[in-house]
MOPAC internal coordinates of N, CA, C and O (Angstrom, degrees):
PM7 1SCF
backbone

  N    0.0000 0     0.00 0     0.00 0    0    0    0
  C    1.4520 1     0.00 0     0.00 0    1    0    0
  C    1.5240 1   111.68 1     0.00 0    2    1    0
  O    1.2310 1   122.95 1   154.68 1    3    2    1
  N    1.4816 1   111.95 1   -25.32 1    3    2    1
  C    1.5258 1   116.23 1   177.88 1    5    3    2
  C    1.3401 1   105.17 1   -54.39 1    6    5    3
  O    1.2310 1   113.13 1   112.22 1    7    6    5
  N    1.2132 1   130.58 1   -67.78 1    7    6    5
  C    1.2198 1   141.48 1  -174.86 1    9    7    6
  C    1.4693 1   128.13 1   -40.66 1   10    9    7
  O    1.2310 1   135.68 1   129.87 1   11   10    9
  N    1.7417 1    87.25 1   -50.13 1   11   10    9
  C    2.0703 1    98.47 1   178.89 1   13   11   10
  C    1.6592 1   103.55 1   -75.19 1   14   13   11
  O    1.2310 1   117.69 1   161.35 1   15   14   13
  N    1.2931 1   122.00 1   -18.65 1   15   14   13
  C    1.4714 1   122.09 1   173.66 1   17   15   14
  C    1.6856 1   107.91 1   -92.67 1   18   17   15
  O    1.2310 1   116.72 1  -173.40 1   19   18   17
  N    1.1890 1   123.83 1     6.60 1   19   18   17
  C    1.5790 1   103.73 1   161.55 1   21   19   18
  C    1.8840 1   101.51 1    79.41 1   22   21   19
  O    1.2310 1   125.92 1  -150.58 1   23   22   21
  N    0.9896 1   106.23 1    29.42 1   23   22   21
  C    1.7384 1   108.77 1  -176.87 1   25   23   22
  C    1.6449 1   103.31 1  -115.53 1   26   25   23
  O    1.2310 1   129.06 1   -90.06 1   27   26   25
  N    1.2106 1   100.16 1    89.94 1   27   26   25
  C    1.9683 1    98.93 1  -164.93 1   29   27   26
  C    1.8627 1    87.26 1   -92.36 1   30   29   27
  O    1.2310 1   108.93 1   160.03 1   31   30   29
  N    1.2872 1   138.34 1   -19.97 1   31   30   29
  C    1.2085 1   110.01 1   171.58 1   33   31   30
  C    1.6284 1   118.35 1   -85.51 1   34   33   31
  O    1.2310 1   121.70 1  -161.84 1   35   34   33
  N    1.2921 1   114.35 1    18.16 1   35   34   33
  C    1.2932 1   114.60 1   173.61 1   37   35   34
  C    1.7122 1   112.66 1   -99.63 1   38   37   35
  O    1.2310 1   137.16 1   140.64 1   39   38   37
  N    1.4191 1    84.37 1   -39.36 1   39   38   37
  C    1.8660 1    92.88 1  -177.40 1   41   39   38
  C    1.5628 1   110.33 1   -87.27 1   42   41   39
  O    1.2310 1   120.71 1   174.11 1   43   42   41
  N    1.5286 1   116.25 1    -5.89 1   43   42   41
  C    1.5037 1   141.11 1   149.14 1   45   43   42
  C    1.5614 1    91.62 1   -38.73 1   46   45   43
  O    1.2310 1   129.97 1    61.29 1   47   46   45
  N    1.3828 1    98.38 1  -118.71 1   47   46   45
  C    2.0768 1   113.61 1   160.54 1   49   47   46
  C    1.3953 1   102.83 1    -6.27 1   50   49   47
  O    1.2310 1   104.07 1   112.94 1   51   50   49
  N    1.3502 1   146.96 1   -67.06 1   51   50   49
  C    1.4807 1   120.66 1  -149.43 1   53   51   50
  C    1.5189 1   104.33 1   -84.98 1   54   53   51
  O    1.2310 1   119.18 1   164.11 1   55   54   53
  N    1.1649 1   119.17 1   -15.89 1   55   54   53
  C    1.6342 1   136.11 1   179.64 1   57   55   54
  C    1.7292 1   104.54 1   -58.06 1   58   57   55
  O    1.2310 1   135.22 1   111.28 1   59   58   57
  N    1.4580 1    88.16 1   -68.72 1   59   58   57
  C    1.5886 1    95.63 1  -149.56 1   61   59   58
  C    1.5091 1    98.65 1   -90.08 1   62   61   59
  O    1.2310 1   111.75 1   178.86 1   63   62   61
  N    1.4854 1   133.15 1    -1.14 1   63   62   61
  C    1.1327 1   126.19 1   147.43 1   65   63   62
  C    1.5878 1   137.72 1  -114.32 1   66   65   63
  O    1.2310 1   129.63 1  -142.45 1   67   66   65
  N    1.6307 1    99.04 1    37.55 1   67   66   65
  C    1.3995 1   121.42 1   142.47 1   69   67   66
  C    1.2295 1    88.43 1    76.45 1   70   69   67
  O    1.2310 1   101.42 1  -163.48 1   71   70   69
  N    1.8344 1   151.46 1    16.52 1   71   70   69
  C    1.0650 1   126.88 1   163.57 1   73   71   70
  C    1.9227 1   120.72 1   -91.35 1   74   73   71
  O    1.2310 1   130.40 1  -165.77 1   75   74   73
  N    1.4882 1    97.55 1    14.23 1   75   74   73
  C    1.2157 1    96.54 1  -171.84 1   77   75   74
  C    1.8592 1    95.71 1  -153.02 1   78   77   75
  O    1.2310 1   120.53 1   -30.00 1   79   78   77
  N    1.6655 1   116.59 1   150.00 1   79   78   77
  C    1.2132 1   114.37 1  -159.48 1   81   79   78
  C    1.7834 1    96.45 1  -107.70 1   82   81   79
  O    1.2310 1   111.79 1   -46.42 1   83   82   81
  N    1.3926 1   133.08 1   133.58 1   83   82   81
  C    1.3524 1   106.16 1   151.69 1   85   83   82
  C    1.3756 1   136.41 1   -34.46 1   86   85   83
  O    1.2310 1   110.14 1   153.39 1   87   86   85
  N    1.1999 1   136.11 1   -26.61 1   87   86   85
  C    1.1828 1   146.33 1   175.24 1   89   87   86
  C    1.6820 1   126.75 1  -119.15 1   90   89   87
  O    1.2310 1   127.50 1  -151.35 1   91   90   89
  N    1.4148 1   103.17 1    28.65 1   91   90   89
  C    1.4343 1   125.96 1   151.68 1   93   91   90
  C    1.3271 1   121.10 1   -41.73 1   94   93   91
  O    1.2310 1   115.19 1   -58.75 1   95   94   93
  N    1.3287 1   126.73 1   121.25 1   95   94   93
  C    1.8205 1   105.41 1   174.51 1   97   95   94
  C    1.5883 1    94.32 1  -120.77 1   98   97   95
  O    1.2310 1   126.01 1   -24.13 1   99   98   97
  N    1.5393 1   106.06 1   155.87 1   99   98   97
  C    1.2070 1   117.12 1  -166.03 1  101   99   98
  C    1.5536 1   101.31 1   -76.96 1  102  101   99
  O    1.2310 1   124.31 1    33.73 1  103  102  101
  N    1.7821 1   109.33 1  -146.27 1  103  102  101
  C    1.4165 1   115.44 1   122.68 1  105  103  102
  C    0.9480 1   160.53 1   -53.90 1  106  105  103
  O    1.2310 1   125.99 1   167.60 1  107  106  105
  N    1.2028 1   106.09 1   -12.40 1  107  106  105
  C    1.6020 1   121.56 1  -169.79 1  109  107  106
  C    1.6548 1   103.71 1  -117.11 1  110  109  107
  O    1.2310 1   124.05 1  -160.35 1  111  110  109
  N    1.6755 1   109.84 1    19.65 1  111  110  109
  C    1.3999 1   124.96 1  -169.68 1  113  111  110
  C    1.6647 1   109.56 1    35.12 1  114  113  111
  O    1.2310 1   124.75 1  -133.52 1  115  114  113
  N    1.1576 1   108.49 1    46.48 1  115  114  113
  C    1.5017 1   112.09 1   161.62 1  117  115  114
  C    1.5725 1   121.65 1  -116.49 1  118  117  115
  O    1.2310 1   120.82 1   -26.76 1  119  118  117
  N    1.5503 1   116.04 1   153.24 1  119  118  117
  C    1.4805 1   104.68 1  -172.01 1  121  119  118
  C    1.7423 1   100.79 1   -87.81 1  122  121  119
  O    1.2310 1   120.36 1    30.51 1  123  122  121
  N    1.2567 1   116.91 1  -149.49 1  123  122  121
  C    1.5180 1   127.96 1  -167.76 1  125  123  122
  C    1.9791 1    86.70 1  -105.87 1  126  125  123
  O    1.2310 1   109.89 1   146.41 1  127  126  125
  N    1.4191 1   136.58 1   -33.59 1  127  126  125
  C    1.3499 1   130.70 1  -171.18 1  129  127  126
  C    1.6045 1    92.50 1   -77.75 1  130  129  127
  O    1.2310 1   109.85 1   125.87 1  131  130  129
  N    1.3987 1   136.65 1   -54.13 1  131  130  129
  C    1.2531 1   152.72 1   138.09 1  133  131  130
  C    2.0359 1   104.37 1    29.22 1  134  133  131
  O    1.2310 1   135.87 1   110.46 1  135  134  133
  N    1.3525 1    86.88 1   -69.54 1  135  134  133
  C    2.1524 1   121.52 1  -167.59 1  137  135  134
  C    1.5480 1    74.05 1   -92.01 1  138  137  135
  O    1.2310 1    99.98 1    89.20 1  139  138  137
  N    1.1147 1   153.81 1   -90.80 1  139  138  137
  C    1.2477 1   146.89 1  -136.95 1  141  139  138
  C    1.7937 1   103.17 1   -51.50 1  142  141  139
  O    1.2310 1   123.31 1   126.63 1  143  142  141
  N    1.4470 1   111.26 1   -53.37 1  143  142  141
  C    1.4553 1   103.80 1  -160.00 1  145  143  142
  C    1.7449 1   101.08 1   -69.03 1  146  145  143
  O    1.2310 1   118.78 1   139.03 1  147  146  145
  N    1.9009 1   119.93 1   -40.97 1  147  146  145
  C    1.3483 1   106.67 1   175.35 1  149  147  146
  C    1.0897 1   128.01 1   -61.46 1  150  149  147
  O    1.2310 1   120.75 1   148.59 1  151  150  149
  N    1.6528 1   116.17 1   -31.41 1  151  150  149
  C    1.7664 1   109.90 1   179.47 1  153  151  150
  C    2.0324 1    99.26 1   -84.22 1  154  153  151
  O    1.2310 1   114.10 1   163.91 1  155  154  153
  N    1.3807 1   128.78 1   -16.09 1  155  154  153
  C    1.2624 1   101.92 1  -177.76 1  157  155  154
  C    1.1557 1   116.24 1   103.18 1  158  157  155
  O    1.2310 1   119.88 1  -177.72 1  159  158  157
  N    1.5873 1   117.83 1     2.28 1  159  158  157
  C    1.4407 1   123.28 1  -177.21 1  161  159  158
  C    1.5294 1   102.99 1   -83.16 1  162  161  159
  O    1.2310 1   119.70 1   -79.57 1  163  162  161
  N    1.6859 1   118.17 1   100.43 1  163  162  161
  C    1.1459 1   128.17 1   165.77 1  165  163  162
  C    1.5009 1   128.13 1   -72.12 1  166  165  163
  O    1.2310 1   118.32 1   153.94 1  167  166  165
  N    1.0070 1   120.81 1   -26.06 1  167  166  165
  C    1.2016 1   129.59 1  -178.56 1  169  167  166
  C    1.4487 1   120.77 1   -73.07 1  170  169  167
  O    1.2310 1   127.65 1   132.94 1  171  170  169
  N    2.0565 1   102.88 1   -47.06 1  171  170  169
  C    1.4962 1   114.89 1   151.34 1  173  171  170
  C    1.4023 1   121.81 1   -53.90 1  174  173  171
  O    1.2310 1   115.67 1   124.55 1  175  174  173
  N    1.0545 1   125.83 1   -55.45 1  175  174  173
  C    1.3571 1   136.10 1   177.83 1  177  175  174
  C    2.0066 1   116.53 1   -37.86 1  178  177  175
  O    1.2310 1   132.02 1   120.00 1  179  178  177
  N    1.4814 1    94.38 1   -60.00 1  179  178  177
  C    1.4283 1    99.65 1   166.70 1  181  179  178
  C    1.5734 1   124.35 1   -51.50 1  182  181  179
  O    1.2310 1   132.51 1   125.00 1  183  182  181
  N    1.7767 1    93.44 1   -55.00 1  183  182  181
  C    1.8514 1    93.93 1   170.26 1  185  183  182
  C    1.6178 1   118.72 1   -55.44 1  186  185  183
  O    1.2310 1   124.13 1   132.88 1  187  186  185
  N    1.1986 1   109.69 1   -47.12 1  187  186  185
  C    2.0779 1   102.70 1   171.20 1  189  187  186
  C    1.3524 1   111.28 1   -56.06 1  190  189  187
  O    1.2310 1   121.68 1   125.86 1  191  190  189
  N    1.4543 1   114.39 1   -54.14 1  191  190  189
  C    1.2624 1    94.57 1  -173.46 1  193  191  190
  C    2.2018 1   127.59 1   -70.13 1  194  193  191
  O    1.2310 1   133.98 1   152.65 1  195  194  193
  N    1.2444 1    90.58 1   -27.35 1  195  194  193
  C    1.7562 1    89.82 1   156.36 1  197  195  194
  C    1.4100 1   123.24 1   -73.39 1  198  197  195
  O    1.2310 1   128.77 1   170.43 1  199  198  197
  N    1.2211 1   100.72 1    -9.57 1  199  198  197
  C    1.7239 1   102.39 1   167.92 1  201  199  198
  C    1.1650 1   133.71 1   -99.30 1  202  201  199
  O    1.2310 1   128.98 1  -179.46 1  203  202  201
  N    1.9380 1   100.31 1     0.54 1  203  202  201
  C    1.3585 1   110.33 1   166.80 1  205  203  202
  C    1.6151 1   115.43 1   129.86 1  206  205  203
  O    1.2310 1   127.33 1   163.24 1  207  206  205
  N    1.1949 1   103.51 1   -16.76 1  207  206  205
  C    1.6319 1   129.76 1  -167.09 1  209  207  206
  C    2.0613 1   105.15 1   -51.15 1  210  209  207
  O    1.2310 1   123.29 1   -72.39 1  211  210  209
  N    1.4735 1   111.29 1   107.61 1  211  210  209
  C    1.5515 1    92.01 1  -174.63 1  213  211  210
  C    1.5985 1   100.56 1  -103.89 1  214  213  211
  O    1.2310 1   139.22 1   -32.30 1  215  214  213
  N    1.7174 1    80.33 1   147.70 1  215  214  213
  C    1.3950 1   132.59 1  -152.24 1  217  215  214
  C    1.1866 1    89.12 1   -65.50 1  218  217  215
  O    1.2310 1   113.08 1   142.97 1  219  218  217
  N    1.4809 1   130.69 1   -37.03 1  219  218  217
  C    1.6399 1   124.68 1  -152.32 1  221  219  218
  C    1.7061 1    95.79 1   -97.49 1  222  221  219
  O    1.2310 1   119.11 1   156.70 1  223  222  221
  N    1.6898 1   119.31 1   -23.30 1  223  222  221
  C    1.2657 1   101.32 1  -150.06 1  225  223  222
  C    1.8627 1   117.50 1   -67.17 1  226  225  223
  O    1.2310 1   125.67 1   -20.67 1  227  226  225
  N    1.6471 1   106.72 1   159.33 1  227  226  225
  C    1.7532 1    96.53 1  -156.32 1  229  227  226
  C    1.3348 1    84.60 1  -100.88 1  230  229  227
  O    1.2310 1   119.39 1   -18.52 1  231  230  229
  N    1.4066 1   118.78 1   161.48 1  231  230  229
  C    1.4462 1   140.36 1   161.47 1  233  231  230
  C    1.1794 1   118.05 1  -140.86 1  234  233  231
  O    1.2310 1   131.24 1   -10.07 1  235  234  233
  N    1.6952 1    95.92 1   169.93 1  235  234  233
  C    1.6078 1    95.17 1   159.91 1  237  235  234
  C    1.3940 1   109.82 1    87.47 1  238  237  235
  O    1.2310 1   115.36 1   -17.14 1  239  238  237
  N    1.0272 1   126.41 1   162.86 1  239  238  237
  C    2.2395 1   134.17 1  -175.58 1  241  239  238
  C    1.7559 1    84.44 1   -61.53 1  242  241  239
  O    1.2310 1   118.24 1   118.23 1  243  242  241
  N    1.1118 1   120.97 1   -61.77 1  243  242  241
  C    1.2263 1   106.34 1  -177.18 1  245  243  242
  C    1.1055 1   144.10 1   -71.80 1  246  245  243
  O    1.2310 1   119.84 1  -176.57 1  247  246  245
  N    1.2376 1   117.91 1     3.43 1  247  246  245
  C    1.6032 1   131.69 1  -175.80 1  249  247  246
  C    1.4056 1   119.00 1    50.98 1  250  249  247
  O    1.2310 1   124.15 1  -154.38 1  251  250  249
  N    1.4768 1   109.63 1    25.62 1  251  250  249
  C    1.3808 1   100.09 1   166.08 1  253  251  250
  C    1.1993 1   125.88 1   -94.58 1  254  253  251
  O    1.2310 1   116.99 1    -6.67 1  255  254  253
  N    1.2970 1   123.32 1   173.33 1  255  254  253
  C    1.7499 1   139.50 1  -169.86 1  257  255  254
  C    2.1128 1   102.88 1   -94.98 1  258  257  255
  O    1.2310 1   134.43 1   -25.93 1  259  258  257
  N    1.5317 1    89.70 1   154.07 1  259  258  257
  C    1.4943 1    80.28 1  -176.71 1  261  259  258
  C    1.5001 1   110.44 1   -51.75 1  262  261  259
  O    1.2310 1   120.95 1   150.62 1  263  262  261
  N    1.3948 1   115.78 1   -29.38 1  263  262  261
  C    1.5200 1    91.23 1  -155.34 1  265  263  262
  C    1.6752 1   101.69 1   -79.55 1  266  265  263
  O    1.2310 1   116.01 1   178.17 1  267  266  265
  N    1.5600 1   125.18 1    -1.83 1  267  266  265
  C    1.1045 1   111.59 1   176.20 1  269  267  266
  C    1.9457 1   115.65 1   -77.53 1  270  269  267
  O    1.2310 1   126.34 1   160.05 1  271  270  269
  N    1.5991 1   105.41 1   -19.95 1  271  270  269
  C    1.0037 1   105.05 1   179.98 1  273  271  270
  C    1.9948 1   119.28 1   -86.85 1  274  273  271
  O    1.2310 1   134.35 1   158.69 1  275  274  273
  N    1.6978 1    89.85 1   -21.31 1  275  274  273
  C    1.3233 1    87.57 1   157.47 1  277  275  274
  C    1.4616 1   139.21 1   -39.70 1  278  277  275
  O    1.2310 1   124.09 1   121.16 1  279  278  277
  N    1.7543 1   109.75 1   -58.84 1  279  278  277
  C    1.5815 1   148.10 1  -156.13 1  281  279  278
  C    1.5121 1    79.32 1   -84.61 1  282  281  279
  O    1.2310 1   106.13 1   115.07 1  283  282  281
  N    1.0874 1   143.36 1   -64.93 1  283  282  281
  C    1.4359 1   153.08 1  -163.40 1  285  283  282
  C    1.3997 1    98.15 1   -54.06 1  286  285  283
  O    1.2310 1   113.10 1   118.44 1  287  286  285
  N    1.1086 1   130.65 1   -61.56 1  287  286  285
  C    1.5997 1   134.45 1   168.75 1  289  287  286
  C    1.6787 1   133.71 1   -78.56 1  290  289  287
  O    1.2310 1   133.94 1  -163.04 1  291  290  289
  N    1.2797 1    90.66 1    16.96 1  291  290  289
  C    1.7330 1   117.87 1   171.23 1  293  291  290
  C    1.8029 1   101.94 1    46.88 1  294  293  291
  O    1.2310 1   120.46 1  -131.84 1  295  294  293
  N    1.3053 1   116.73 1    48.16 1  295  294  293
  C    1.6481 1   132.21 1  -177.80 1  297  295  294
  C    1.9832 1    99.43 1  -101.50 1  298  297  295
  O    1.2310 1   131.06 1  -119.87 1  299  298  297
  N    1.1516 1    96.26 1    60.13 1  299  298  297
  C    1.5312 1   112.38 1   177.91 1  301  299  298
  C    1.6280 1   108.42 1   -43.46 1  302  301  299
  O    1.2310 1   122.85 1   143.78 1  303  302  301
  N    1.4048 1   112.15 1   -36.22 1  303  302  301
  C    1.9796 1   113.41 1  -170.73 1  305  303  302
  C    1.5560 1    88.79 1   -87.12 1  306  305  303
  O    1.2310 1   108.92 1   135.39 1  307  306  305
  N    1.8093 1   138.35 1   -44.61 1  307  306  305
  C    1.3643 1    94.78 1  -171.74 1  309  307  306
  C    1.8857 1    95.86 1   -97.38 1  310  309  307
  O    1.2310 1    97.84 1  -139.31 1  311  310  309
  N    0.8542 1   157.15 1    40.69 1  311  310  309
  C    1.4960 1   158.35 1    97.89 1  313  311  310
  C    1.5082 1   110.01 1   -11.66 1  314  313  311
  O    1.2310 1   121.39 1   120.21 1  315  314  313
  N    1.5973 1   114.95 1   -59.79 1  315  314  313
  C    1.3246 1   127.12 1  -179.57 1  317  315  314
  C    1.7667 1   119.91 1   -63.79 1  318  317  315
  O    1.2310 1   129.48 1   129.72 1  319  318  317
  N    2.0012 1    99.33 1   -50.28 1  319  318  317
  C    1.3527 1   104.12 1   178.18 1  321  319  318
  C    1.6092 1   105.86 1   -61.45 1  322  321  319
  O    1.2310 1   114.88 1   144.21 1  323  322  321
  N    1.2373 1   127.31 1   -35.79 1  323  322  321
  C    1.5829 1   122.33 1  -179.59 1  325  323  322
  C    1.5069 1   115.33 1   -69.67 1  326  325  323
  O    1.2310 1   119.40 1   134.61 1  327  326  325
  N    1.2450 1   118.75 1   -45.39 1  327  326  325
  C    1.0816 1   117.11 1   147.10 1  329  327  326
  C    1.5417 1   142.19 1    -8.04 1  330  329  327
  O    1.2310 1   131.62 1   112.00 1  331  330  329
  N    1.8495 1    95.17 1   -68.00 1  331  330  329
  C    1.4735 1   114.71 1  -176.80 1  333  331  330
  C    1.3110 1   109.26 1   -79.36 1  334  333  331
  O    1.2310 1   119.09 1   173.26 1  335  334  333
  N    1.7134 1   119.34 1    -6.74 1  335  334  333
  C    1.5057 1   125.10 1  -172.90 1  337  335  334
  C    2.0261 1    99.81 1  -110.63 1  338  337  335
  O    1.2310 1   134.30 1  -160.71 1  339  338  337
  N    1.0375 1    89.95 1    19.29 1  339  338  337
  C    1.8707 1    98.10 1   175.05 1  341  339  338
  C    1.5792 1    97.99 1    67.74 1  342  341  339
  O    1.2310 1   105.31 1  -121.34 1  343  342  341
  N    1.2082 1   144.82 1    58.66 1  343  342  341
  C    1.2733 1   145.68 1   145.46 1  345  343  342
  C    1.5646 1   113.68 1   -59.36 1  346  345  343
  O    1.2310 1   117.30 1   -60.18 1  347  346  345
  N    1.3981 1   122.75 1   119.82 1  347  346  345
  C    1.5754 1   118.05 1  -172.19 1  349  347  346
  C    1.5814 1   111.31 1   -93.74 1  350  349  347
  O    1.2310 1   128.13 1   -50.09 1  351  350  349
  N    1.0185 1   101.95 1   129.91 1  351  350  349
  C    1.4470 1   102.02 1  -177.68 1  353  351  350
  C    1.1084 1   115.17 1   -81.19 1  354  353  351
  O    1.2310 1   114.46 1   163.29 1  355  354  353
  N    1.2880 1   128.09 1   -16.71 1  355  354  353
  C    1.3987 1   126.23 1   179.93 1  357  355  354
  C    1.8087 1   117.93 1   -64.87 1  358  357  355
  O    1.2310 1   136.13 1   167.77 1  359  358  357
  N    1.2958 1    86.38 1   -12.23 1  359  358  357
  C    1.9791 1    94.03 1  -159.68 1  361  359  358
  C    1.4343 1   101.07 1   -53.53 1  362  361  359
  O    1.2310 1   106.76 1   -25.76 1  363  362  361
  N    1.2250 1   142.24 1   154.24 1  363  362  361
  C    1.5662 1   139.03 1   172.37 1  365  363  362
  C    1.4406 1   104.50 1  -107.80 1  366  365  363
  O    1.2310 1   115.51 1   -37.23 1  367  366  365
  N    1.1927 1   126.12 1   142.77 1  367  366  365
  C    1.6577 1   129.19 1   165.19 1  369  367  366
  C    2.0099 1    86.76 1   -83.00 1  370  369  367
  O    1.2310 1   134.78 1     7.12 1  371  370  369
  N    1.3882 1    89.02 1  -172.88 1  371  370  369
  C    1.5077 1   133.01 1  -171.63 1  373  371  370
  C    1.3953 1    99.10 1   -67.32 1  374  373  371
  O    1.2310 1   109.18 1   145.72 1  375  374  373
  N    1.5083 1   137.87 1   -34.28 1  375  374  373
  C    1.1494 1   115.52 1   152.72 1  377  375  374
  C    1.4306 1   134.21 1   -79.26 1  378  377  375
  O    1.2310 1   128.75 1   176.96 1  379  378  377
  N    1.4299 1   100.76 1    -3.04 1  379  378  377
  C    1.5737 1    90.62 1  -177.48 1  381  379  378
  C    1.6648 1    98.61 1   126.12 1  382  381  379
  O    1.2310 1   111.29 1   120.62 1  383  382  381
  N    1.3167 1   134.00 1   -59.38 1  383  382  381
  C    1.4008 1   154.92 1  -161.42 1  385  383  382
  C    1.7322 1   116.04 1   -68.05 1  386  385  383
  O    1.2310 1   143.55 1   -79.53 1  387  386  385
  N    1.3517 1    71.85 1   100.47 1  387  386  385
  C    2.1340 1    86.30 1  -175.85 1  389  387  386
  C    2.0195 1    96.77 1   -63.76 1  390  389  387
  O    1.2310 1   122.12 1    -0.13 1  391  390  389
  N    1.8548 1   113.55 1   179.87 1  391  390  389
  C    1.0103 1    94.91 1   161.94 1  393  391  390
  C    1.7333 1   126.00 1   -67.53 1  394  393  391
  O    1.2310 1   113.63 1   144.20 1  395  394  393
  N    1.3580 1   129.65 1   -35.80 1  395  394  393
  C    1.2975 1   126.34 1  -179.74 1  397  395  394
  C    1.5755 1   112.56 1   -35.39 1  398  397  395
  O    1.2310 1   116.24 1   132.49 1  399  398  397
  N    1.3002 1   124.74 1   -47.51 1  399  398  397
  C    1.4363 1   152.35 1   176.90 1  401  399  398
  C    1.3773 1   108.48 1   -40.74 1  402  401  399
  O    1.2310 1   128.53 1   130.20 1  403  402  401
  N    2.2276 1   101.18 1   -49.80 1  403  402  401
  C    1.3618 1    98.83 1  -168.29 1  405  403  402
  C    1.4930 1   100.77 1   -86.45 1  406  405  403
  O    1.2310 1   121.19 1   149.33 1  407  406  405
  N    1.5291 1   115.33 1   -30.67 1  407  406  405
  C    1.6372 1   106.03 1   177.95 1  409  407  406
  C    1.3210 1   116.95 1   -52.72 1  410  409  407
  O    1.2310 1   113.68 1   136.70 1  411  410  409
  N    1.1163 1   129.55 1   -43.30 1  411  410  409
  C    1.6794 1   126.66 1  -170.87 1  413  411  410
  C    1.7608 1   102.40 1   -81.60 1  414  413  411
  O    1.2310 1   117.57 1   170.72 1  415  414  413
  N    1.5652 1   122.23 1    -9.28 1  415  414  413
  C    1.4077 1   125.97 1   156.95 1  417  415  414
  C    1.0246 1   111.75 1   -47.90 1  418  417  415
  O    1.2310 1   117.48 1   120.84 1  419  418  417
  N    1.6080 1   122.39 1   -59.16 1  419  418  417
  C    1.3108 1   117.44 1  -141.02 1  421  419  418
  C    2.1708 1    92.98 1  -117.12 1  422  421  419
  O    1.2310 1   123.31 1  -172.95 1  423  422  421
  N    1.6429 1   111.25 1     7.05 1  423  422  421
  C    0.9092 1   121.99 1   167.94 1  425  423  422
  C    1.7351 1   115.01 1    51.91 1  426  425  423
  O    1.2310 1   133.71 1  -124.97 1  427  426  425
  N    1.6021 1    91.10 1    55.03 1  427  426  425
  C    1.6724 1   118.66 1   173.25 1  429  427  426
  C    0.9282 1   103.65 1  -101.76 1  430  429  427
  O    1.2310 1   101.09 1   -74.04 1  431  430  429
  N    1.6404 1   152.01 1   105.96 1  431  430  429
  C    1.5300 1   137.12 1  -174.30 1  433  431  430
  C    1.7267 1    86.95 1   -91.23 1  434  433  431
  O    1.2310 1   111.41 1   166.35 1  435  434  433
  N    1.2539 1   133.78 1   -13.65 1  435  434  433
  C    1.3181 1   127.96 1  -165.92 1  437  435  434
  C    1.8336 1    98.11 1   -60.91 1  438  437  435
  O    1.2310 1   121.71 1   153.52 1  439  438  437
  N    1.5052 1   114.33 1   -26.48 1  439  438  437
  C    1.1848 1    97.13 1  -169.58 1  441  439  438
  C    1.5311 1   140.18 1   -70.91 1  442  441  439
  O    1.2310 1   141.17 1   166.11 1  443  442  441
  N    2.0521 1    76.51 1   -13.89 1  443  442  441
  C    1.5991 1   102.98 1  -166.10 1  445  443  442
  C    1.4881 1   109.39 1   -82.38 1  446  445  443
  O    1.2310 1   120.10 1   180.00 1  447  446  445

């Protein structure tokens, strides 16, 4: 919940004193980068992923990866940070729809 609420000195603390994993999934089988890429928390996002957080892993009913939920929520700057951390665009969620798929969804050509 630290994460999907934008509280990077909390998910700071659960990081660096080992009570919480970058690649933790909740209930909703999502990790903490997961909540970071849909709400836009860049700052969190950067700290998981230097802490180990992978870029590709899928969550969620849909099995997509942050960066699909990024492109899905038209979050063009962390699109880029996943990007710069090797996020594959090719990956497909549960319907089928890589990110390219979701950029021309939500009719961002910036993504392309």
């Amino acid at each position: 919940q630290a994460s999907q609420r934008g509280l990077f000195e909390v998910v700071k603390k659960l990081i660096l004193l080992n009570e919480a994993g970058a690649n933790d999934k909740d209930e909703q089988n999502c990790t903490a980068l997961h909540w970071a890429a849909i709400n836009n928390h860049l700052e969190i996002a950067k700290f998981l992923l230097i802490h180990g957080a992978k870029v590709d892993e899928k969550g969620g009913d849909l099995l997509a990866t942050p960066l699909h939920w990024a492109a899905r929520s038209g979050h063009l700057q962390m699109v880029t940070l996943l990007y710069k951390h090797h996020a594959d665009p090719s990956v497909v969620d549960n319907q089928g729809y890589n990110a390219l798929h979701l950029a021309i969804h939500v009719r961002n050509i910036y993504y392309i």
